[in-house]
C-alpha positions as CSV (number, residue, x, y, z in Angstrom):
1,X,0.0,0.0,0.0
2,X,1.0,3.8,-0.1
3,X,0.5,6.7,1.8
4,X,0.1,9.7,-0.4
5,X,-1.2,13.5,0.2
6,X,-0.7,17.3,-0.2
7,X,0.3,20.0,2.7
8,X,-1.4,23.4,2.1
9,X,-1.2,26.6,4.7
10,X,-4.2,29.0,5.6
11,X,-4.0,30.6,2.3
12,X,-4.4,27.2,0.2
13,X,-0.4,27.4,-0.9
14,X,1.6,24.5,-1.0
15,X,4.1,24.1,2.0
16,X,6.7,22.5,0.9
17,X,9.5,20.7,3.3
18,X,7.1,19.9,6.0
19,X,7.8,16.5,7.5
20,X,5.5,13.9,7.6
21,X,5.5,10.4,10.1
22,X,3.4,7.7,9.5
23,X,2.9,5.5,12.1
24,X,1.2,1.8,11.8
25,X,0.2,1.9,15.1
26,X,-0.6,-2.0,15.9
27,X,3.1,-2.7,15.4
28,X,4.7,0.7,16.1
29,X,6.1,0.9,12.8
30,X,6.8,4.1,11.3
31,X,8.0,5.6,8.2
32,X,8.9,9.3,7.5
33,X,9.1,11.5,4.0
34,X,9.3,15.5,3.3
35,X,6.7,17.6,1.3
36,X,8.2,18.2,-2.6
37,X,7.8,21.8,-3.4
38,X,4.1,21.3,-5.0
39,X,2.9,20.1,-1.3
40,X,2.7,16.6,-2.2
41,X,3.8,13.6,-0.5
42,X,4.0,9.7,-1.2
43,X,4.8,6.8,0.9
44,X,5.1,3.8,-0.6
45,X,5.5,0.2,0.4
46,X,4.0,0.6,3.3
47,X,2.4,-2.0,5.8
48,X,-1.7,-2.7,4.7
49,X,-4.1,-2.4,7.1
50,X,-4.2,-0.5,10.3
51,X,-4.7,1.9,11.9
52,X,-2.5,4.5,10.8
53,X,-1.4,7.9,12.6
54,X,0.0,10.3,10.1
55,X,1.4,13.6,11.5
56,X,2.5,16.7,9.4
57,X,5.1,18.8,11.4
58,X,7.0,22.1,9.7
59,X,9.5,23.7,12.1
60,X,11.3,26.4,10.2
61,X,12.1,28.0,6.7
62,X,11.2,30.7,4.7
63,X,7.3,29.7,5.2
64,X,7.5,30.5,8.7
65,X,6.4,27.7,11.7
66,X,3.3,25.9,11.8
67,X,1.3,23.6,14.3
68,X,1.7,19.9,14.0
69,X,-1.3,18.4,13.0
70,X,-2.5,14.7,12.4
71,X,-5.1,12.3,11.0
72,X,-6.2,9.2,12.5
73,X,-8.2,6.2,11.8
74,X,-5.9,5.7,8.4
75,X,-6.8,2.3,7.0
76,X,-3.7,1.0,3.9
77,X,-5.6,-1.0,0.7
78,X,-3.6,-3.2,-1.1
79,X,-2.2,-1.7,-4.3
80,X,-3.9,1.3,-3.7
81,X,-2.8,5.0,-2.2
82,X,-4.5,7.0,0.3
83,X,-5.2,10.1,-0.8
84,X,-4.9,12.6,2.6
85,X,-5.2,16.6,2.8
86,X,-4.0,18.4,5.6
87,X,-4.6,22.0,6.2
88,X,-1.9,23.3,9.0
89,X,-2.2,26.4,10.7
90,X,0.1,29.3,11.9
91,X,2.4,28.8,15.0
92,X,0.6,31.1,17.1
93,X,-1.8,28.6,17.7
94,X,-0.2,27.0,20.6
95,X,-2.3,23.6,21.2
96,X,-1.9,20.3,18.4
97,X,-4.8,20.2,16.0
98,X,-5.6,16.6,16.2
99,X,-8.3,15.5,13.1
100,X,-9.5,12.1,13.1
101,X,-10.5,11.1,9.6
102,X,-10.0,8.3,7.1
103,X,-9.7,8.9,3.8
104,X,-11.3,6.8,0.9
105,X,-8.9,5.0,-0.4
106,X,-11.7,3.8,-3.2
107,X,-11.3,7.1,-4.7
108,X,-7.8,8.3,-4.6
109,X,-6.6,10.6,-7.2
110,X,-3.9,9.0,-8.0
111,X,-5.9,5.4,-8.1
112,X,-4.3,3.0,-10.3
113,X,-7.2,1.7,-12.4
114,X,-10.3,-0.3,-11.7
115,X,-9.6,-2.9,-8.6
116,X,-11.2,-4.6,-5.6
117,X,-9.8,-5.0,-2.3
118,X,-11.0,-7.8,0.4
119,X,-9.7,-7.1,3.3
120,X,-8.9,-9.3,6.7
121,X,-12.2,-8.5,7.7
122,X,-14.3,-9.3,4.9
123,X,-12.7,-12.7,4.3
124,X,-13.3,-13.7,8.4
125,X,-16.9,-12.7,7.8
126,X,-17.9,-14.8,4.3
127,X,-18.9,-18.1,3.6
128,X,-16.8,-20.6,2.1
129,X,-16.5,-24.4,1.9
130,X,-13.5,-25.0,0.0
131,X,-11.6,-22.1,2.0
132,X,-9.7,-20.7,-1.3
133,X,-9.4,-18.0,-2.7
134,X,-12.1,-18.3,-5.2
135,X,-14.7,-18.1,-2.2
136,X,-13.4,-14.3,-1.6
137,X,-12.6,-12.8,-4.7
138,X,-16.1,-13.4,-5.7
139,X,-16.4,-10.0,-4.6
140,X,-15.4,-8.5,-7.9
141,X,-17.8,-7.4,-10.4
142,X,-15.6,-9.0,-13.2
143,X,-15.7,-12.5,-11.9
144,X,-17.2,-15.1,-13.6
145,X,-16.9,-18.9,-12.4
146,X,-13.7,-20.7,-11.2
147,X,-11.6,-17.5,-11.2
148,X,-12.6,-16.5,-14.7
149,X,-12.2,-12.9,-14.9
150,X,-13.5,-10.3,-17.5
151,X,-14.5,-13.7,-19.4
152,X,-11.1,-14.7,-20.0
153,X,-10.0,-18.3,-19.7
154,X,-8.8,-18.5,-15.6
155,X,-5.7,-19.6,-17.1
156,X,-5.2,-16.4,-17.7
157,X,-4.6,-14.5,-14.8
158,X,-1.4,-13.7,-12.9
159,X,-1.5,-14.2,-9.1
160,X,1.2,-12.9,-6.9
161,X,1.2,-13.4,-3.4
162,X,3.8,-10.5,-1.3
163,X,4.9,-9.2,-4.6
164,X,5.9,-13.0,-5.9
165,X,4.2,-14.8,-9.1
166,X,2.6,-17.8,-7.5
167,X,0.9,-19.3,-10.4
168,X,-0.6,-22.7,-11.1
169,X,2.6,-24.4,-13.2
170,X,1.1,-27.3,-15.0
171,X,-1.1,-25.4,-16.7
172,X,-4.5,-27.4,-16.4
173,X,-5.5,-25.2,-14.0
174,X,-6.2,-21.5,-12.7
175,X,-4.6,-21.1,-9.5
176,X,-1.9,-23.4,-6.9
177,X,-3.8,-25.8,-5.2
178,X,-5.8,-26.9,-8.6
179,X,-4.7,-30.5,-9.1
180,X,-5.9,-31.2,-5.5
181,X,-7.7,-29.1,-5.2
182,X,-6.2,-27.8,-1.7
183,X,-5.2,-24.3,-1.0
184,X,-1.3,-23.8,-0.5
185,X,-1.7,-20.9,1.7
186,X,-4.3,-20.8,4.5
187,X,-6.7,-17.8,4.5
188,X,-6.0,-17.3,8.2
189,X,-2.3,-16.6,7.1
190,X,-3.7,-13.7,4.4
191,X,-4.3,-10.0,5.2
192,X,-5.9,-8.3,1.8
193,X,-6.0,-9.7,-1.3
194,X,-6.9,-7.2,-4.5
195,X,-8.1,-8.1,-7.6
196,X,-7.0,-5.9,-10.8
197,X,-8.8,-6.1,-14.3
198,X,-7.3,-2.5,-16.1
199,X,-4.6,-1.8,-13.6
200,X,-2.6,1.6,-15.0
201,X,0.2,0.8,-12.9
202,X,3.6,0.0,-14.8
203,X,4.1,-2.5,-12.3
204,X,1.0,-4.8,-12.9
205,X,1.0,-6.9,-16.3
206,X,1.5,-10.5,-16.9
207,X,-2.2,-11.8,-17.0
208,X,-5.2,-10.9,-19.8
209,X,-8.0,-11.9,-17.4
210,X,-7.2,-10.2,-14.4
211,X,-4.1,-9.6,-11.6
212,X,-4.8,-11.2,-8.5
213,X,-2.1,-9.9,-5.8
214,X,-2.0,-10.8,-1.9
215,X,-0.1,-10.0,0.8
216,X,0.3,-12.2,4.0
217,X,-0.4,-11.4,8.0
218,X,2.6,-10.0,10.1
219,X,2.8,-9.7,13.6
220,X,2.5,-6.8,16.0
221,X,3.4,-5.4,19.7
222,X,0.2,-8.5,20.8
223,X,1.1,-11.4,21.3
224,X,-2.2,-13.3,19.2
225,X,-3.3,-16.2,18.3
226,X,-6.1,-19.0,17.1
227,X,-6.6,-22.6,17.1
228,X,-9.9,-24.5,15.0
229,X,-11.4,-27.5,14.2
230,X,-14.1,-28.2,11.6
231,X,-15.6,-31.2,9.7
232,X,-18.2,-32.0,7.5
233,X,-20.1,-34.8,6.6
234,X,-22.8,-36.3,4.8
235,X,-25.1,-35.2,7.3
236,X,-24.5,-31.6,7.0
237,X,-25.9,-31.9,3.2
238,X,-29.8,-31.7,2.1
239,X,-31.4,-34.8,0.8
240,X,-34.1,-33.4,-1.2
241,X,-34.4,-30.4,-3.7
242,X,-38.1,-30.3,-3.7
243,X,-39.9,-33.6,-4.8
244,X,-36.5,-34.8,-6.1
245,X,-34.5,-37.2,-3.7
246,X,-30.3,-36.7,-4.0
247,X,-27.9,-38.8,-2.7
248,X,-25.2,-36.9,-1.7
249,X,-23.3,-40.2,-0.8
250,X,-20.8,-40.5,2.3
251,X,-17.7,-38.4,2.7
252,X,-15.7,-37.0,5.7
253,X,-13.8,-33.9,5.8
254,X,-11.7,-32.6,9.0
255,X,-9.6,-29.3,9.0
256,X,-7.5,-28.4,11.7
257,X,-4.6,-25.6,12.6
258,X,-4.2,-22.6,13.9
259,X,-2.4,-19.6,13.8
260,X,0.3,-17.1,16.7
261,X,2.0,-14.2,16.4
262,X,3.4,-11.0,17.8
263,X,6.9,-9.5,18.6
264,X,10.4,-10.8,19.5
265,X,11.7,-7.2,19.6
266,X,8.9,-4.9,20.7
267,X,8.3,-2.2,17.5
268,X,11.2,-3.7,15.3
269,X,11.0,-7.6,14.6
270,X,8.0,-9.6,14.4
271,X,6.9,-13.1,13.6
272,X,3.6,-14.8,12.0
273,X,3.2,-18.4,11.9
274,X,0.4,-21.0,10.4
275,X,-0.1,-24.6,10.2
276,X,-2.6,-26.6,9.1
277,X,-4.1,-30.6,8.7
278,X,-7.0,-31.1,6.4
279,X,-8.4,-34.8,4.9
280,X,-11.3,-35.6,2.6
281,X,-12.7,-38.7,2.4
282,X,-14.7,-40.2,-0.3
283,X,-16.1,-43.0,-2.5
284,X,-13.9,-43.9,-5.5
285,X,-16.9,-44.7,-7.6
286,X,-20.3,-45.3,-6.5
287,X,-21.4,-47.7,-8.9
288,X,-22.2,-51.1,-8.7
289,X,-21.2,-54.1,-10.3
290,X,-24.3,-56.7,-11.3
291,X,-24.8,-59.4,-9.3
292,X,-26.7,-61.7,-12.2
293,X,-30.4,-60.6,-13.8
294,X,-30.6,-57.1,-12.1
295,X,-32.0,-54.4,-14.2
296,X,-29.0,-52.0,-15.5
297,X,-29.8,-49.0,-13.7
298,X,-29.6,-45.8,-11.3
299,X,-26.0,-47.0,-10.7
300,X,-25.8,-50.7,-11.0
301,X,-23.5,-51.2,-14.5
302,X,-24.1,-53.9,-16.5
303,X,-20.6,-56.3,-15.7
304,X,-21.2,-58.8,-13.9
305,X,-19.6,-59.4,-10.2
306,X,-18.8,-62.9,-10.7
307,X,-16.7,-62.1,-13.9
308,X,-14.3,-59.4,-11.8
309,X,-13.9,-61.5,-8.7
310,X,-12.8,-64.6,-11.2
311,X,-10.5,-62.0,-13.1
312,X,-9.3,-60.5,-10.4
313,X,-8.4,-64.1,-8.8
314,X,-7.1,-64.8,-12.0
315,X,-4.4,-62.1,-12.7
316,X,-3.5,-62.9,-8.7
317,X,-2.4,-66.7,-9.3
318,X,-0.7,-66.5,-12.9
319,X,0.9,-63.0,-12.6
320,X,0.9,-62.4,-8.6
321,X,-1.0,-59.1,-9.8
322,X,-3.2,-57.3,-7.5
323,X,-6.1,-55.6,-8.9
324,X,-7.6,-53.7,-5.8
325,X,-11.6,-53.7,-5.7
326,X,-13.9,-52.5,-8.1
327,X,-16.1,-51.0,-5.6
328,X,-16.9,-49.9,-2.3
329,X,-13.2,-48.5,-2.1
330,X,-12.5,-45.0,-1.2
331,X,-10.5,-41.8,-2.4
332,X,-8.6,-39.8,-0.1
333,X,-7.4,-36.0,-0.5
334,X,-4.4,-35.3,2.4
335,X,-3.1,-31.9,3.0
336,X,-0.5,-30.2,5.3
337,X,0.3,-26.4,4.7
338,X,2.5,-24.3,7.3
339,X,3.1,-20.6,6.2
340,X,6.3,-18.6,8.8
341,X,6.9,-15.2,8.2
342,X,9.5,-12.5,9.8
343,X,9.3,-8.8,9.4
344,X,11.8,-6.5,10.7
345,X,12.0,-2.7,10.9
346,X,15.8,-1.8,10.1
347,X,15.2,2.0,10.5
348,X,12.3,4.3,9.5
349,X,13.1,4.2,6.0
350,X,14.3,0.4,5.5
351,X,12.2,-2.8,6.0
352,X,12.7,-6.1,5.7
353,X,10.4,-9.0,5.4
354,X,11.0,-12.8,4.7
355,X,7.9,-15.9,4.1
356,X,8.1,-19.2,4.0
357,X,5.6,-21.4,3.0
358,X,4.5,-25.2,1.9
359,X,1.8,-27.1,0.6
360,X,2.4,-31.0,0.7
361,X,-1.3,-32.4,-1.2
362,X,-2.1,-35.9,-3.4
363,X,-5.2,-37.0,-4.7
364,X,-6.6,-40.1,-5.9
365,X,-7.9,-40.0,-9.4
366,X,-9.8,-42.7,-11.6
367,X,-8.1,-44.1,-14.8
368,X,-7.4,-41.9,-17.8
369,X,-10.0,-41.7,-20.1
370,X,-8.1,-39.5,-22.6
371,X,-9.4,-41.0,-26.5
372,X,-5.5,-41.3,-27.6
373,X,-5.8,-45.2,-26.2
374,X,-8.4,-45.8,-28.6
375,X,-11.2,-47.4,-26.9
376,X,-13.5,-44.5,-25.6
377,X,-14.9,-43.5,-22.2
378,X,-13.0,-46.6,-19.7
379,X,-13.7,-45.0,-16.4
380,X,-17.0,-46.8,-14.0
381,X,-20.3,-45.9,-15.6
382,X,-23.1,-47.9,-16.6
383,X,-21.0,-50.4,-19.4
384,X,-18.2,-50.8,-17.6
385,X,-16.3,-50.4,-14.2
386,X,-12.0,-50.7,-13.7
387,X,-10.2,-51.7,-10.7
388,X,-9.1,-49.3,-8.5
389,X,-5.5,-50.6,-9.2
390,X,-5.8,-49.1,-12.6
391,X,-6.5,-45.7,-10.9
392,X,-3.3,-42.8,-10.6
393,X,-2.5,-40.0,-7.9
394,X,-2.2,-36.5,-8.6
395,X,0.5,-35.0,-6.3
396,X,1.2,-30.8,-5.7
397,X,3.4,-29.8,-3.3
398,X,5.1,-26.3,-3.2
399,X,8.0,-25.0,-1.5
400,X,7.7,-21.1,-1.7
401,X,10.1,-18.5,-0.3
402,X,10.5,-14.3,-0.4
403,X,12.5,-11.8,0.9
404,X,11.5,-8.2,0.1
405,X,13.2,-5.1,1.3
406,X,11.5,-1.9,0.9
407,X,13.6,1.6,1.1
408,X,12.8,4.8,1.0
409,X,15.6,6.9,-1.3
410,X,15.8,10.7,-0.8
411,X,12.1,12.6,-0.6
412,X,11.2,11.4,-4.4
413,X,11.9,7.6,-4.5
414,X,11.4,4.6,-3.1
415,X,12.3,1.0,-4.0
416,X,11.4,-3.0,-3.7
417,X,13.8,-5.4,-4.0
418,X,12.5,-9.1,-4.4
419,X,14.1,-12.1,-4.2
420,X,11.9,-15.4,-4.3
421,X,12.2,-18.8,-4.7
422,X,9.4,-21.2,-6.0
423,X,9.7,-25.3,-6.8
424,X,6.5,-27.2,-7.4
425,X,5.8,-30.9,-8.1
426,X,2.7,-31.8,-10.0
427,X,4.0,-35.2,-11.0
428,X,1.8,-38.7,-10.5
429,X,1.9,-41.8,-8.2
430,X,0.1,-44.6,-7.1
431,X,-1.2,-45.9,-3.4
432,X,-1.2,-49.2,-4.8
433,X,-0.3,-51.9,-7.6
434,X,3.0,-52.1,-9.6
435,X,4.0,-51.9,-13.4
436,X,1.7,-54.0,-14.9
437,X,1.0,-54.1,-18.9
438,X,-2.4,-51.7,-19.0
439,X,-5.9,-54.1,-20.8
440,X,-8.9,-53.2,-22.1
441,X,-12.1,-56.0,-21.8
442,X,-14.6,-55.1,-24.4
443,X,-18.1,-56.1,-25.2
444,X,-19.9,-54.6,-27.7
445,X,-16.9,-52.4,-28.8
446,X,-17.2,-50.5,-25.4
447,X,-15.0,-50.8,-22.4
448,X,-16.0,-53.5,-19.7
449,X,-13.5,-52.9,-17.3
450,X,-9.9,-52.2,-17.5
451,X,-6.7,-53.3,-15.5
452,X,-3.4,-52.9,-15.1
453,X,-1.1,-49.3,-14.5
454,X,-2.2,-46.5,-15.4
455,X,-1.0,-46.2,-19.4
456,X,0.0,-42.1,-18.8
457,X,1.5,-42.0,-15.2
458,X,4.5,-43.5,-16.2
């Protein structure tokens, strides 16, 4: 965020060399500039949220002396500068001005195009069930469905997270956490997040649909903290929609974690950690094999149980191959994330911050059905139904690191310097069976079941 506003005197002139201290008041950090001879000051790469206290104080110079005056109540946007005005007065009044006010940051003069900002507040406040990102930046107009911006494919965004491209890698989907469909950084562990569609900024590009940038929590002078639990089950989810009965099946999900932070050095070094454990739990498949003469329908496929146990038993004695089940098995979805982060106040116009974060995510997946093998659709539906042998899982885990130091150079510029690190592996496995040539059983020129490994993993 940025911190950005114009000094005048009693005659509406610009007072130029004035001093001006911002101070983020929950952590005691503070940063300082000078008024340019227009009035103006800027402040950038400052802390978001707050509060802020920003105080304008002129001592001397050919402008004569004036009363130090200040604002309160600032609240720092993401991406966005404040735009503040301050009106000082002549020395001879003796007593501070104090002015509480907070300026809207929505519509800054010197906004940097079209943007929406969810803020620490907003995301503790809404609903979501897959607690990502998606659930939250919902809030823009722009949005479509699954992170589809401005109607652009959701491939096509660029998402940063402190400054950093964090982008999906594989390229199949929209955002980290895709292929599991597991978020790499807990929402706990973000403060704002702000979503750009026509940013005018130089420093925003990279993406067609829109930029998606976020910055993470820090600590303060309070020591804080948060622990949780949740779950949800098949008993949390309706039945019926109207007349109509659903069967939503049986799943389990449990998420668990929690969150400290505060200060090692009181105003100067801080710390913000996260961890969590999350596990979903669910049938593979939820058809049925036939057990001779039943009807084929609702899920009950037309391959017969006696002909998959005597294959099964088959492949077991002659090539010591196991098959796995064909049904009733289940898929499971583990993830572990942990998110540390140090910031650390050098002086009033240095700061340093490093972050630290990991996502370590698989998921079970059934069979590929991709055409190139020749046979059509091979995955359980009412024809046919594989072993679970023959299914694959999709791992992502992510290592992510970034250290960012943020100085203040003279009255008229400022600079970030970035350094981060990134390694992700989206690469396949297996909980169970071996190398194992890959067959297709037809009847009537469509798939009846399938063994073997999967034919694309390797």
């Amino acid at each position: 965020g940025a911190l950005a506003g114009k000094v005048l005197n009693a005659r509406q002139e610009p007072v130029a060399g004035a001093s001006v201290i911002a101070i983020h008041l929950p952590s005691g950090t503070s940063y300082e500039s000078t008024t340019r001879a227009d009035g103006r000051f800027q402040i950038n790469n400052v802390r978001v949220g707050g509060p802020y206290s920003v105080t304008i104080a002129y001592t001397g110079g050919g402008g004569g002396a004036f009363a130090p005056e200040t604002q309160e109540n600032i609240e720092v946007f993401l991406g966005v500068a404040n735009d503040l005005t301050f009106a000082v007065k002549e020395i001879a009044v003796t007593e501070a001005v104090t002015v509480t006010a907070q300026s809207d940051a929505v519509f800054a003069s010197n906004r940097t195009g079209a943007a929406t900002a969810v803020t620490r507040q907003d995301m503790a406040l809404l609903p979501t069930i897959s607690n990502r990102m998606e659930s939250f930046v919902r809030l823009t107009p722009a949005m479509g469905g699954n992170m589809s911006f401005a109607g652009q494919d959701n491939r096509m965004n660029n998402i940063t997270v402190d400054g950093s491209y964090f982008n999906n890698s594989f390229g199949l989907g929209g955002q980290p956490g895709d292929r599991t469909n597991v978020a790499p950084i807990s929402m706990d562990a973000i403060e704002q997040i702000q979503v750009n569609v026509a940013p005018f900024d130089v420093r925003s590009g990279n993406f067609v649909g829109a930029g998606v940038n976020s910055v993470t929590r820090s600590g303060t002078n309070n020591f804080r903290g948060s622990g949780f639990y949740q779950f949800r089950d098949q008993g949390l989810v309706g039945k019926e929609a109207k007349s109509l009965t659903v069967n939503p099946g049986t799943f389990d999900f449990t998420n668990y974690g929690g969150w400290g932070a505060g200060p090692i050095v009181k105003n100067r070094l801080f710390f913000f950690v996260n961890a969590e454990k999350e596990k979903t739990e669910q049938p593979g498949t939820t058809w049925r094999a036939n057990s001779g003469g039943e009807a084929v329908a609702g899920s009950t496929t037309r391959v017969l149980s006696s002909d998959l146990d005597q294959l099964s038993a088959f492949l077991q004695s002659r090539f010591n191959y196991e098959t796995g089940p064909y049904q009733d098995y289940s898929h499971l979805t583990p993830g572990r994330r942990v998110l540390a982060k140090v910031d650390m106040n050098i002086n009033n116009r240095n700061k340093l911050s490093f972050r630290y974060n990991q996502l370590d995510s698989d998921t079970d997946v059934l069979l590929s059905n991709s055409s190139s093998l020749g046979f059509g659709n091979r995955r359980t539906l009412s024809t046919g139904l594989n072993y679970q042998a023959s299914n694959y899982q999709i791992l992502e885990n992510r290592k992510s690191a970034i250290a960012e130091l943020n100085t203040v150079i003279g009255n008229t510029m400022s600079n970030s310097l970035i350094f981060g690190y990134n390694n992700s592996d989206e690469s396949r496995s297996t909980r169970l069976g071996s190398f194992f040539p890959f067959v297709d059983i037809l009847n009537a020129s469509t798939v009846s079941t399938s063994f073997g490994y999967e034919p694309f993993t390797p």
